[in-house]
Biopython code that builds the backbone (N, CA, C, O; Angstrom):
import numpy as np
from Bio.PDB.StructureBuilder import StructureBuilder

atoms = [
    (1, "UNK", "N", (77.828, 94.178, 145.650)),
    (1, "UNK", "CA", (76.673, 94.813, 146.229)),
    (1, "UNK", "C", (75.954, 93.804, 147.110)),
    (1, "UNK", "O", (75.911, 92.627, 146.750)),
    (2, "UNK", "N", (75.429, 94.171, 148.162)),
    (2, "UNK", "CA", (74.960, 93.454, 149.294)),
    (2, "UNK", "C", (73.546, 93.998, 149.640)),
    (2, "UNK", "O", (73.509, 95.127, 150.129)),
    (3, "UNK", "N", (72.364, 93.326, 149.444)),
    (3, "UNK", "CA", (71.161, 93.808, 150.155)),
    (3, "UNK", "C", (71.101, 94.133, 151.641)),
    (3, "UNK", "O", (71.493, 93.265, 152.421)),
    (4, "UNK", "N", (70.686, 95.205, 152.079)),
    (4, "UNK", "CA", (70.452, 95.585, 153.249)),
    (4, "UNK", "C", (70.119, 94.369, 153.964)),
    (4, "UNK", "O", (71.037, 93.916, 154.647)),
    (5, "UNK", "N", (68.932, 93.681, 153.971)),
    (5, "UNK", "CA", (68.830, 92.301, 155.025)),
    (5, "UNK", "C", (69.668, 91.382, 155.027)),
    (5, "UNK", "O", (69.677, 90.896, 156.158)),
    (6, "UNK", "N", (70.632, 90.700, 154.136)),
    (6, "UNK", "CA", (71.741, 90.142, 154.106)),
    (6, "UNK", "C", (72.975, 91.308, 155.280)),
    (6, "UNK", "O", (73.620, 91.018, 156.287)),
    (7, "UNK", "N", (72.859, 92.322, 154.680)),
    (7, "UNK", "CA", (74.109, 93.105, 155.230)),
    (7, "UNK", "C", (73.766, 92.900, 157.091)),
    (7, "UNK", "O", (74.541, 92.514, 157.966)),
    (8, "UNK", "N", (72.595, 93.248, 157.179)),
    (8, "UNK", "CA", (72.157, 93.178, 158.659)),
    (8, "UNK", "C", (72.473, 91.951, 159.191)),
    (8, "UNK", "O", (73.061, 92.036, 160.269)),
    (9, "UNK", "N", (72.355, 91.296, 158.954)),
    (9, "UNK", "CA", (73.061, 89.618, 159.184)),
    (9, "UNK", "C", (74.322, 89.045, 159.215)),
    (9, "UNK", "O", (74.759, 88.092, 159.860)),
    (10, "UNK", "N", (75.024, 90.074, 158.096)),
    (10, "UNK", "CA", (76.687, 89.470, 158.594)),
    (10, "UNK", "C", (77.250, 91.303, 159.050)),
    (10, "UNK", "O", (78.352, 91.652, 158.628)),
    (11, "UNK", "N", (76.850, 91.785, 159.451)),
    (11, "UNK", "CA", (76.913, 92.968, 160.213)),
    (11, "UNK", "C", (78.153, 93.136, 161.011)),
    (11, "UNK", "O", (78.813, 94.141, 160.747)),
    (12, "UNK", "N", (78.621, 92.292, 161.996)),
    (12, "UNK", "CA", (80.057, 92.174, 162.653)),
    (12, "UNK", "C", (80.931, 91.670, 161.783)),
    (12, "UNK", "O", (82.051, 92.171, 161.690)),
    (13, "UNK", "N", (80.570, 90.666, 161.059)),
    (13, "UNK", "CA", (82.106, 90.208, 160.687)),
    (13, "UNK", "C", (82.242, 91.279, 159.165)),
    (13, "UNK", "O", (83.280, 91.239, 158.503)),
    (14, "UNK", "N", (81.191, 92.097, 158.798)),
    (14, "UNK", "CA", (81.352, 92.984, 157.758)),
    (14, "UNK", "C", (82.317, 94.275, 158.582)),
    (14, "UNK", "O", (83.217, 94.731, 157.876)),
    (15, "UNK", "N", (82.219, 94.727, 159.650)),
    (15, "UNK", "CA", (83.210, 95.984, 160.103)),
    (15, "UNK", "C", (84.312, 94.873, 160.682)),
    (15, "UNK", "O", (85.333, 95.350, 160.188)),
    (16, "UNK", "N", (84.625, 94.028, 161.208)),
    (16, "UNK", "CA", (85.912, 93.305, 161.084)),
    (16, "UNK", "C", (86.611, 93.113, 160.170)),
    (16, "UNK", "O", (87.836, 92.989, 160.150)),
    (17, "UNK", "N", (85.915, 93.078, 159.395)),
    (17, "UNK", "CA", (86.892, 92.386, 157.374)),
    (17, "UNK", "C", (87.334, 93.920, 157.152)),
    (17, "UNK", "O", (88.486, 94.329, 157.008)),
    (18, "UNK", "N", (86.167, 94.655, 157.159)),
    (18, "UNK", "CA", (86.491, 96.415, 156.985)),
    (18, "UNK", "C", (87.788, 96.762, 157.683)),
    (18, "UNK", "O", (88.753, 97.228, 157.077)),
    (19, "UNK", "N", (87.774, 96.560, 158.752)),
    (19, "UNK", "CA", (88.794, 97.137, 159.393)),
    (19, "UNK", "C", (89.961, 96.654, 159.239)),
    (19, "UNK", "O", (90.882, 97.459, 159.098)),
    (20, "UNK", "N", (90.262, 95.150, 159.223)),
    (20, "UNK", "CA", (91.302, 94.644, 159.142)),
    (20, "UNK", "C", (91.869, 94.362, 158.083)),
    (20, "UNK", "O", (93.078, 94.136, 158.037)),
    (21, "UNK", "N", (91.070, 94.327, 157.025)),
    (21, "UNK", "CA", (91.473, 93.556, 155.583)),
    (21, "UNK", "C", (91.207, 95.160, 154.399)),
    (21, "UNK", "O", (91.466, 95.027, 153.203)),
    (22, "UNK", "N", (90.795, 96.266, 154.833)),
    (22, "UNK", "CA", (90.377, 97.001, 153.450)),
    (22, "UNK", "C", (89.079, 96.557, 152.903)),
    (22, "UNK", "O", (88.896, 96.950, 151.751)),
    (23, "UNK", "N", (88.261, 95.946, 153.337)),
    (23, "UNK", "CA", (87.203, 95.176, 152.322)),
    (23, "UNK", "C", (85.871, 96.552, 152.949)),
    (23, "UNK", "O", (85.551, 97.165, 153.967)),
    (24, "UNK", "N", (85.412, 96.373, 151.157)),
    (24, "UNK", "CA", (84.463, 97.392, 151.159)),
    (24, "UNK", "C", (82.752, 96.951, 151.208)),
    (24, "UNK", "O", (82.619, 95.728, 151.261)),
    (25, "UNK", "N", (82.025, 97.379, 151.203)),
    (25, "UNK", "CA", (80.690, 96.804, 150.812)),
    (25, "UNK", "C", (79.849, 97.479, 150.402)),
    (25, "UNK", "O", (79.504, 98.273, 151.277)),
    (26, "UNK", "N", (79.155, 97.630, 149.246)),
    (26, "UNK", "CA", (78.284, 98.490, 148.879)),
    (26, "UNK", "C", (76.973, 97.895, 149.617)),
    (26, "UNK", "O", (76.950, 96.665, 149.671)),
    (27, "UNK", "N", (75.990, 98.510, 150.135)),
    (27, "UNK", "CA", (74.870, 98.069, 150.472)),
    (27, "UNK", "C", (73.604, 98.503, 149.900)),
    (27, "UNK", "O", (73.191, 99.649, 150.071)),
    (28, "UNK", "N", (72.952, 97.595, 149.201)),
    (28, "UNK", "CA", (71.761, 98.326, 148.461)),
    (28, "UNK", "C", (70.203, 97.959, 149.200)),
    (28, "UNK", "O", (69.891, 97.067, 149.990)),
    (29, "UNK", "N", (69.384, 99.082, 148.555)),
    (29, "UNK", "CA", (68.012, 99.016, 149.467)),
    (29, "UNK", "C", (66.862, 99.121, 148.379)),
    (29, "UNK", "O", (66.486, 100.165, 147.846)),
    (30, "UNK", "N", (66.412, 97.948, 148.167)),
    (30, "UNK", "CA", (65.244, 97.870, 146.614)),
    (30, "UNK", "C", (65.988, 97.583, 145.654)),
    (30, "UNK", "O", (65.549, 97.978, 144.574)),
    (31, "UNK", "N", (67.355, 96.821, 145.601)),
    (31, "UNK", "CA", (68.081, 97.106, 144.415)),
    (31, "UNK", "C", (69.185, 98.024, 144.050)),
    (31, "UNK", "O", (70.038, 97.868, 143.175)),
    (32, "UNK", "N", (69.010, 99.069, 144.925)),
    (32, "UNK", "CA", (69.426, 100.755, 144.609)),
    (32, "UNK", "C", (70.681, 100.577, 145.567)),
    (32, "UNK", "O", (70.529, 100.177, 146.721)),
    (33, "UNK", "N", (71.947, 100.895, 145.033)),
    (33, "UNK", "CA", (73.244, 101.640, 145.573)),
    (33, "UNK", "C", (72.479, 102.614, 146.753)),
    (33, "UNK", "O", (71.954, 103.639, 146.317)),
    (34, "UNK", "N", (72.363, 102.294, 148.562)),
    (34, "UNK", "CA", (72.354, 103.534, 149.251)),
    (34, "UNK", "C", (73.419, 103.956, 150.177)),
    (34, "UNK", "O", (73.565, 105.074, 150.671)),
    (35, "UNK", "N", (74.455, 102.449, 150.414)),
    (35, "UNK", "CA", (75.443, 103.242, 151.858)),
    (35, "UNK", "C", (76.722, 102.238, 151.329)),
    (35, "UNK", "O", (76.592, 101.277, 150.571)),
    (36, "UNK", "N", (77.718, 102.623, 151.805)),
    (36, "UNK", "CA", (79.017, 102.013, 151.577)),
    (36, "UNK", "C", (79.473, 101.733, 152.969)),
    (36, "UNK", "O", (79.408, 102.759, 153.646)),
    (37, "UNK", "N", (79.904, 100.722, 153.616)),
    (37, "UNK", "CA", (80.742, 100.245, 154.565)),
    (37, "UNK", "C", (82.189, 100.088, 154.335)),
    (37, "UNK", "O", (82.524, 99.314, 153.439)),
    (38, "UNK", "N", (83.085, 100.696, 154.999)),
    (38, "UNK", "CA", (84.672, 100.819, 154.697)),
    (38, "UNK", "C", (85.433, 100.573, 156.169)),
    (38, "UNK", "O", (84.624, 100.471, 157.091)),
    (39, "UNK", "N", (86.439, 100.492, 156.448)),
    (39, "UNK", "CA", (87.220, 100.783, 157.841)),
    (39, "UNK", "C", (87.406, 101.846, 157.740)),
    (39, "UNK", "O", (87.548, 102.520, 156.719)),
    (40, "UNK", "N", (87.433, 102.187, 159.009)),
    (40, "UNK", "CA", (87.792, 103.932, 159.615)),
    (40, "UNK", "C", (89.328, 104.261, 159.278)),
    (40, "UNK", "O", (89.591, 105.462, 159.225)),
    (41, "UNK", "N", (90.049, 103.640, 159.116)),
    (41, "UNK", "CA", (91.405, 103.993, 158.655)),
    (41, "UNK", "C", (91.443, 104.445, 157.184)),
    (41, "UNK", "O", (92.112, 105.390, 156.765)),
    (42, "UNK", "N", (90.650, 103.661, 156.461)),
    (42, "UNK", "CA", (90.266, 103.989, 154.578)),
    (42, "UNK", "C", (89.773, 105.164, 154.744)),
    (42, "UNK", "O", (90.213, 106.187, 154.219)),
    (43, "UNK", "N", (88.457, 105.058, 155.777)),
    (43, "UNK", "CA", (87.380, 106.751, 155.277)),
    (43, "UNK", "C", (88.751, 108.098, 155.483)),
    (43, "UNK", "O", (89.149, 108.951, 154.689)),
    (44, "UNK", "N", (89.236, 107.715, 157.143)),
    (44, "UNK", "CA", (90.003, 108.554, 157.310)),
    (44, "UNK", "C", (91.183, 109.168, 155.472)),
    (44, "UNK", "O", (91.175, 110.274, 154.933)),
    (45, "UNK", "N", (91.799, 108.192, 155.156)),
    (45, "UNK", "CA", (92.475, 108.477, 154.312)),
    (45, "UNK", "C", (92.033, 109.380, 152.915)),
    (45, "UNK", "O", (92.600, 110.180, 152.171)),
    (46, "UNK", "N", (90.321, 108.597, 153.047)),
    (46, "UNK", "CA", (89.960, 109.257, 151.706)),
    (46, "UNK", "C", (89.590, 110.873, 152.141)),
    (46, "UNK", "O", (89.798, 111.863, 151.440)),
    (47, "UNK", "N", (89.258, 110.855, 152.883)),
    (47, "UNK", "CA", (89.160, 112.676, 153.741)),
    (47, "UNK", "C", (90.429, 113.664, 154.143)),
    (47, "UNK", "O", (90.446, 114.872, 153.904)),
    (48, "UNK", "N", (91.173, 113.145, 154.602)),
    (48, "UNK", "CA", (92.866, 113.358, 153.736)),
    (48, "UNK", "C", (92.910, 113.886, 152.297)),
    (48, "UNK", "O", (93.565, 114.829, 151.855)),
    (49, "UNK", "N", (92.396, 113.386, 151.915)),
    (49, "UNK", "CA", (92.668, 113.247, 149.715)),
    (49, "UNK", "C", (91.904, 114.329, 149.823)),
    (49, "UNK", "O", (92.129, 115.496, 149.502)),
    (50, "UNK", "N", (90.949, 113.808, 150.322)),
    (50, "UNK", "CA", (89.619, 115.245, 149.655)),
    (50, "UNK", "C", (89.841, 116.851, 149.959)),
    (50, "UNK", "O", (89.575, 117.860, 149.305)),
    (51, "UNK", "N", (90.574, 116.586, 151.516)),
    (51, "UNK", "CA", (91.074, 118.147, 151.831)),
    (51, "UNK", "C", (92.014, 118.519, 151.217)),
    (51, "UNK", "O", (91.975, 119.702, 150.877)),
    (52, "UNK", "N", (93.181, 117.742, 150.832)),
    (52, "UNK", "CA", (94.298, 117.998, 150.211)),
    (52, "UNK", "C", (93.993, 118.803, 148.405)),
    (52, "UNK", "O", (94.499, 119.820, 147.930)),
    (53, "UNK", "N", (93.012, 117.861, 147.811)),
    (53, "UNK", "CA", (92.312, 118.305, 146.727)),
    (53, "UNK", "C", (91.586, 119.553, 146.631)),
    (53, "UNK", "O", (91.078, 120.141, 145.677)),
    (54, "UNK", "N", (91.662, 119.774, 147.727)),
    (54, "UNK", "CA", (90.395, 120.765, 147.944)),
    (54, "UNK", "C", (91.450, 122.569, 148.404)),
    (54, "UNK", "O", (90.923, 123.653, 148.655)),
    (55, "UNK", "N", (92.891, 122.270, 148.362)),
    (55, "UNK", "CA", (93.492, 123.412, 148.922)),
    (55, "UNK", "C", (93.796, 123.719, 147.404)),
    (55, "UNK", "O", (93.857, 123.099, 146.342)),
    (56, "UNK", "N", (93.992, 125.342, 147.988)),
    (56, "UNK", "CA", (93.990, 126.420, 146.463)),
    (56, "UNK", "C", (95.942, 126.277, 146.247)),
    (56, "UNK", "O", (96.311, 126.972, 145.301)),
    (57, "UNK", "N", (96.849, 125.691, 146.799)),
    (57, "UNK", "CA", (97.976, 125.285, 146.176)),
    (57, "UNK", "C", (98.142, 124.038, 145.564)),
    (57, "UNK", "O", (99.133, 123.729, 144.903)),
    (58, "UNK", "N", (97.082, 123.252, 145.802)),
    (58, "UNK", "CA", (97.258, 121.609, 145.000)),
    (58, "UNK", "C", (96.331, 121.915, 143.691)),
    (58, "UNK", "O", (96.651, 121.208, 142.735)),
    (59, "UNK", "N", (95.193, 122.864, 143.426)),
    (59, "UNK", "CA", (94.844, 123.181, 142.937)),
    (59, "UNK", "C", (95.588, 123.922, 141.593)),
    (59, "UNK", "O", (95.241, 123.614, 140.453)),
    (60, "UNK", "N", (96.637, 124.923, 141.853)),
    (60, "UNK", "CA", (97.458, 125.911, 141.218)),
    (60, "UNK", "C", (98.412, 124.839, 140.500)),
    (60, "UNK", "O", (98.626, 125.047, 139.306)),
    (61, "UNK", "N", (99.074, 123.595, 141.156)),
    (61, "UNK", "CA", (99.775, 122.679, 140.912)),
    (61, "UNK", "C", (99.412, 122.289, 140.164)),
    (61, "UNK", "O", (99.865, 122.563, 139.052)),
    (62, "UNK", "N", (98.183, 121.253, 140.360)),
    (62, "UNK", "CA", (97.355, 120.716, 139.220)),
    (62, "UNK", "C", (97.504, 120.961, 137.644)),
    (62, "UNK", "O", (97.847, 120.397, 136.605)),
    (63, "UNK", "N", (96.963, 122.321, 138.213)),
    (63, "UNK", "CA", (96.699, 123.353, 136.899)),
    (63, "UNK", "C", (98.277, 123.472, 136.223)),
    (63, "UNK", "O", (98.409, 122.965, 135.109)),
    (64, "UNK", "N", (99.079, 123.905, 136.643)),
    (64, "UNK", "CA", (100.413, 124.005, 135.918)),
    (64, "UNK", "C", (100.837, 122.658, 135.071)),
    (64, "UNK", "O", (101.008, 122.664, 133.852)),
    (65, "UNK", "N", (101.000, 121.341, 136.032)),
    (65, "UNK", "CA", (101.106, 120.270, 135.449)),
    (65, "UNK", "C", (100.210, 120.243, 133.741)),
    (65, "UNK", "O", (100.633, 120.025, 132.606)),
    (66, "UNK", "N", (98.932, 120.554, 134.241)),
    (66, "UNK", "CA", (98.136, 120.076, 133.065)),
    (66, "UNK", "C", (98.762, 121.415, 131.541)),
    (66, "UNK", "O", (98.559, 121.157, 130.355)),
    (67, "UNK", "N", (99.296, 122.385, 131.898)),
    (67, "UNK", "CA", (99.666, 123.302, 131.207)),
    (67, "UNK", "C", (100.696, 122.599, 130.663)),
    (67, "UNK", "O", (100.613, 122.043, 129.568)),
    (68, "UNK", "N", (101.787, 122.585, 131.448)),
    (68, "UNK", "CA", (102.996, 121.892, 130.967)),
    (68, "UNK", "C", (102.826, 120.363, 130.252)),
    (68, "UNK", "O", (103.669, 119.826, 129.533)),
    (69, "UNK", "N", (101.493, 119.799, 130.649)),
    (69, "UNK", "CA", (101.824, 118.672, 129.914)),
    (69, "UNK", "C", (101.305, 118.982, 128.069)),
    (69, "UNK", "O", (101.793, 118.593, 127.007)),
    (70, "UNK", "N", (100.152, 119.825, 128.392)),
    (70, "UNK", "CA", (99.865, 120.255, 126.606)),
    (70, "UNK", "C", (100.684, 120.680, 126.144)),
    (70, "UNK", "O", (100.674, 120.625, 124.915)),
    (71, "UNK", "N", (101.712, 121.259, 126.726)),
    (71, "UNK", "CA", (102.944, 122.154, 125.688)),
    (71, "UNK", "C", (104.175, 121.354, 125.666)),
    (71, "UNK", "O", (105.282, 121.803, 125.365)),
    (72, "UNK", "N", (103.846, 119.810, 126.093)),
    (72, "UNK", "CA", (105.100, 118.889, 125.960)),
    (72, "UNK", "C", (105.983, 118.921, 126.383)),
    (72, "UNK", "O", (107.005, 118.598, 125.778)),
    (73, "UNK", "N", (105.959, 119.433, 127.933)),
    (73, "UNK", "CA", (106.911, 119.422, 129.327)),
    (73, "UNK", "C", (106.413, 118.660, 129.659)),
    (73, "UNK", "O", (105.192, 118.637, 129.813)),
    (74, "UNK", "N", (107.376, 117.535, 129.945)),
    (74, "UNK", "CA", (107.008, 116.184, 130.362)),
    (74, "UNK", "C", (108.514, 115.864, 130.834)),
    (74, "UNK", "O", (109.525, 116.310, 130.290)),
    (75, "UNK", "N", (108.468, 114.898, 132.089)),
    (75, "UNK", "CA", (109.814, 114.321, 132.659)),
    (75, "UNK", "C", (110.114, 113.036, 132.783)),
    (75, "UNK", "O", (109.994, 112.833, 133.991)),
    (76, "UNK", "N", (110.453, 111.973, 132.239)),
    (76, "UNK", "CA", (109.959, 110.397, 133.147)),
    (76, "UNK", "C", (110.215, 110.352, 134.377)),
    (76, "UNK", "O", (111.130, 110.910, 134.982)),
    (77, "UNK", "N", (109.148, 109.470, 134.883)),
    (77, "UNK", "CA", (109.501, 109.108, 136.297)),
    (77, "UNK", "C", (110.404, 108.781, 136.489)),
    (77, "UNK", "O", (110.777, 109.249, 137.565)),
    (78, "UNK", "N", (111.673, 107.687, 135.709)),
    (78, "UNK", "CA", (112.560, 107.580, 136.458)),
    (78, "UNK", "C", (113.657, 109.314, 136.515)),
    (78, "UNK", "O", (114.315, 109.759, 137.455)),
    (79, "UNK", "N", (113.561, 109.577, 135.878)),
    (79, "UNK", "CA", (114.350, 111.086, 135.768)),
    (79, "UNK", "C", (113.691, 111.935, 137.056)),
    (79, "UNK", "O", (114.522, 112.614, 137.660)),
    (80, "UNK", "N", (112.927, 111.969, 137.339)),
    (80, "UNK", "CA", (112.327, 112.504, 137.999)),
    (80, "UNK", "C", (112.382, 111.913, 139.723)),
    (80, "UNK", "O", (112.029, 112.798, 140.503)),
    (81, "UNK", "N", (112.654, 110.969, 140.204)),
    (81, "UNK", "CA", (112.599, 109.985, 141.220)),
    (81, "UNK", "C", (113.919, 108.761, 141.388)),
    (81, "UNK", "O", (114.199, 107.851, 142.169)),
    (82, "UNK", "N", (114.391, 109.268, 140.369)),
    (82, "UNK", "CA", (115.776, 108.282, 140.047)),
    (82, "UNK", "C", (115.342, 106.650, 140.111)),
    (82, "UNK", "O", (116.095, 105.871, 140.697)),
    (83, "UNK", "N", (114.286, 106.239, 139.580)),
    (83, "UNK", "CA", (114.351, 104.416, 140.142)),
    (83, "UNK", "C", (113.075, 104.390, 139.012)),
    (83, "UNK", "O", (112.535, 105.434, 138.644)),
    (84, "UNK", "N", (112.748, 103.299, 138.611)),
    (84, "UNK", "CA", (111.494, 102.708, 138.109)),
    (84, "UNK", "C", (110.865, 102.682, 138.840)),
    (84, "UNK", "O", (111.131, 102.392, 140.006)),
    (85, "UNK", "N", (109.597, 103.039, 138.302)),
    (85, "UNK", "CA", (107.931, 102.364, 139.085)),
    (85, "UNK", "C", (107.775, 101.266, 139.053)),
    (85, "UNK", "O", (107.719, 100.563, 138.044)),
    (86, "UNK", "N", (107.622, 100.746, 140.846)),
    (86, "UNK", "CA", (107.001, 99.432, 141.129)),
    (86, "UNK", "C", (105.819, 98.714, 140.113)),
    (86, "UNK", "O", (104.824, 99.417, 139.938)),
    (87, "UNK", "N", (105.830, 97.598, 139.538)),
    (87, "UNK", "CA", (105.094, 97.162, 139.145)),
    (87, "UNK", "C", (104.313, 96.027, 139.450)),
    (87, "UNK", "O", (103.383, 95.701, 138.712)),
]
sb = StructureBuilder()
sb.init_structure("model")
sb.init_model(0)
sb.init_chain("A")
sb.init_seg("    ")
for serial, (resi, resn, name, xyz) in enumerate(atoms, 1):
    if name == "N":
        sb.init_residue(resn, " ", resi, " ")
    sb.init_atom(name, np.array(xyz, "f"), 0.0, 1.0, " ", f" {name:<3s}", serial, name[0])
structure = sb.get_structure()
């Protein structure tokens, strides 16, 4: 977390790091969580997610998964993807 008058001060090299590196910044005002600084490639992505989340077939999906997983339909990933998860 970064106070607003600090943030105003490293202001450029805060949307450079954003952009180039992923680096985030919370910025607070009195103490208080008020704005987040991100790169435009991150926001973009997270607005991606949110629409995708937000359609009535990822939704229906969802929902089935969570059905099938209470009734102990379950697959491993590698069965499912043929390879192990990167770790």
């Amino acid at each position: 977390m970064l106070p607003a008058t600090e943030a105003r001060s490293r202001f450029l090299s805060m949307v450079k790091d954003a952009g180039e590196s992923f680096s985030r910044y919370v910025i607070t005002h009195r103490g208080k969580p008020e704005a987040v600084m991100m790169g435009f490639d991150e926001f973009e992505g997270w607005l991606e997610t949110l629409e995708i989340t937000q359609s009535p077939s990822w939704k229906r999906a969802l929902a089935l998964a969570k059905r099938e997983d209470r009734a102990g339909r379950r697959i491993r990933y590698e069965d499912a993807v043929g390879k192990k998860p990167k770790s």
